[in-house]
N, C-alpha and C positions, 0 to 999 in steps of 0.2 A: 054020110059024106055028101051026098046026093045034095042034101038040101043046104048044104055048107056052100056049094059050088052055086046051085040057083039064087045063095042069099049075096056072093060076091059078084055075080054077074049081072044079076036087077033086070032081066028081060031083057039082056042087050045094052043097057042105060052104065052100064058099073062102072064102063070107062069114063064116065062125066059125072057120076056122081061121087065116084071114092076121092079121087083127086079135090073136087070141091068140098066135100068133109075134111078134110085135109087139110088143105088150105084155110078154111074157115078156122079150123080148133088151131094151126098154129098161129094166125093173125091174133086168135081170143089169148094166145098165152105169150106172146110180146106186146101188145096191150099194155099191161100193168106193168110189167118191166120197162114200157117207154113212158110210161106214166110218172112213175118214182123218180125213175133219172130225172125227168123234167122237173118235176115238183122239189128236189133236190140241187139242181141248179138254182131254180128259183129262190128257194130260202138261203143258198149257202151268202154267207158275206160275200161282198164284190172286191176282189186283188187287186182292181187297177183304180182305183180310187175315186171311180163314177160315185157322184150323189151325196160325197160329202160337201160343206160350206165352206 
């Protein structure tokens, strides 16, 4: 358990480093979900009737 606790703590650093892991993996995994919606908006037909002639 010993070295469970040394691998959460990081020499002191753990408190700035788990939260940036963290932060980092959930940015990677809203990403592609704000990507789709976008990319979704973009192809769906336009409702208000911009861009026909």
């Amino acid at each position: 358990m010993n070295s469970l606790q040394s691998l959460i703590e990081l020499g002191g650093y753990g408190r700035y480093v788990w939260p940036a892991y963290g932060l980092s993996l959930a940015l990677m995994l809203v990403e592609p979900w704000l990507l789709r919606r976008r990319l979704a908006r973009a192809l769906a037909p336009r409702q208000d009737g911009e861009g026909e002639a």
